[in-house]
GUBA-82481 format. One record per residue (C-alpha): x, y, z. Coordinates in steps of 0.001 Angstrom, whole numbers, plus 524288, in hexadecimal, padded with zeros to 5 digits. Example, Ala and Ser with C-alpha at 12.3 -4.5 7.8 and 13.67 -1.06 7.14 Angstrom:
+-------+-------+-------+
:    px :    py :    pz :
+-------+-------+-------+
: 8300C : 7EE6C : 81E78 :
: 83566 : 7FBDC : 81BE4 :
+-------+-------+-------+
//
This chain:
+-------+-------+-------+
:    px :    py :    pz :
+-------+-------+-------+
: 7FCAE : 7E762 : 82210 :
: 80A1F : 7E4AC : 82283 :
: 81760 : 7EBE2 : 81C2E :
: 81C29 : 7E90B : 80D5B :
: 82578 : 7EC8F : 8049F :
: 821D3 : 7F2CD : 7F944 :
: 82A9D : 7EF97 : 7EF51 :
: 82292 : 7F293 : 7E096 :
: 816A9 : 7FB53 : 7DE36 :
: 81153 : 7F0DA : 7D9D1 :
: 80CCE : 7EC38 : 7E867 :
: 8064E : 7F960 : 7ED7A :
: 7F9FA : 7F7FC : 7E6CF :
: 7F713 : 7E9EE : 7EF7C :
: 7FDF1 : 7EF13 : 7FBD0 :
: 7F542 : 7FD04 : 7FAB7 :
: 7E821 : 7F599 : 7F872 :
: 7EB66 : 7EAAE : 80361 :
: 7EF85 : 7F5BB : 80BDD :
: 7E3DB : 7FC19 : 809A7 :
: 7DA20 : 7F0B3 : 80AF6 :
: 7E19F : 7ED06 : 81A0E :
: 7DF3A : 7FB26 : 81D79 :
: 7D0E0 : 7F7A1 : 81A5F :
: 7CD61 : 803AB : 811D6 :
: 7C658 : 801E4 : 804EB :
: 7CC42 : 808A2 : 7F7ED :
: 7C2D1 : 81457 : 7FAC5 :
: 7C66F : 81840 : 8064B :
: 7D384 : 8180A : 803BC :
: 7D168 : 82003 : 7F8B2 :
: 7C8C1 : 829E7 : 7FEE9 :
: 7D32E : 82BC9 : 8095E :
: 7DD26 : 82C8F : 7FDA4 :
: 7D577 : 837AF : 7F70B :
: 7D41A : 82EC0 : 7EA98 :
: 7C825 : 82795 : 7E433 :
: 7C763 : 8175D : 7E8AD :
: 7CBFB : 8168F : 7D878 :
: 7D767 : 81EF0 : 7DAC1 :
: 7DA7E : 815CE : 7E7A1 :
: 7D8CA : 8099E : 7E0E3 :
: 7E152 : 80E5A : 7D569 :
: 7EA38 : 8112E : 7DE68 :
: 7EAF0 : 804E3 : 7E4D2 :
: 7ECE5 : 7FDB1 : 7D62E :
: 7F8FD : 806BC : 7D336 :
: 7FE27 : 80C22 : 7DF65 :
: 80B04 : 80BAF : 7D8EC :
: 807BE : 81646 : 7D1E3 :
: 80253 : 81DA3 : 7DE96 :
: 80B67 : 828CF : 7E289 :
: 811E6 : 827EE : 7EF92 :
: 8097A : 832E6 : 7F71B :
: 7FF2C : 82BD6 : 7F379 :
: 8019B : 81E70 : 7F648 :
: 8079B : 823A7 : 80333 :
: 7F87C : 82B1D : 806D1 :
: 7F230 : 81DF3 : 802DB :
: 7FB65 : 81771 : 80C14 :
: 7F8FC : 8225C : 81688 :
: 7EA48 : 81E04 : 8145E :
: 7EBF4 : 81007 : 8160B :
: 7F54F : 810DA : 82241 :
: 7FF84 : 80A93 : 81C3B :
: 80F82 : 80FC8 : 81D95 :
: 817D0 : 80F45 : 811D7 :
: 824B6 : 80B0C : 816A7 :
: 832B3 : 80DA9 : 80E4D :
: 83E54 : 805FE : 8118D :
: 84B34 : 7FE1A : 80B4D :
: 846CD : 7F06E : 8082C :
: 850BB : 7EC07 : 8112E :
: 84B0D : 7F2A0 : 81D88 :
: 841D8 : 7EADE : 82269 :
: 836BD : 7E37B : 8206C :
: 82AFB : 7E814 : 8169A :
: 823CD : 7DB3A : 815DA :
: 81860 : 7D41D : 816EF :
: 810EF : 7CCF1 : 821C5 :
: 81AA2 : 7C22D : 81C20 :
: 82669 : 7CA78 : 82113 :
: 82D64 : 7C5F8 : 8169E :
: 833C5 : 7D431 : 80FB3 :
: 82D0C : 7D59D : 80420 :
: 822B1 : 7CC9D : 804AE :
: 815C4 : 7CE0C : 7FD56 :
: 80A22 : 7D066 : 80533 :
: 7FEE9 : 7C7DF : 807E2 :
: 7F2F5 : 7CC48 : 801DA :
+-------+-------+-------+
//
């Protein structure tokens, strides 16, 4: 997948379970490699803006993807548009 911003907690619950799906692992087996139940996982994946950061940062660990900080200015975090700030395509 490609880069993009993150800009309200309202997006991480899509980007987490589209992340997961292109790393081709089911909610079990995600879970079971996160220690937690596949209800736990998929509760987590409804309201991961409630998830605390260690957490969300091992479930990103799991899923091979990099959580990136930067000034909005500094670059580009788009999508496969390359347009800054556009939406992704899914």
């Amino acid at each position: 997948m490609s880069e993009f911003a993150v800009r309200t907690s309202e997006q991480l619950p899509t980007l987490l379970q589209a992340f997961r799906k292109a790393s081709g692992m089911t909610q079990a087996e995600v879970a079971l490699r996160l220690g937690v139940t596949q209800q736990t996982l998929s509760a987590l994946e409804r309201n991961a803006d409630r998830v605390n950061a260690g957490r969300l940062l091992q479930l990103l660990g799991i899923l091979d993807v990099e959580m990136v900080l930067r000034n909005a200015g500094d670059g580009p975090a788009a999508a496969s548009t390359g347009e800054a700030g556009a939406e992704p395509a899914w």
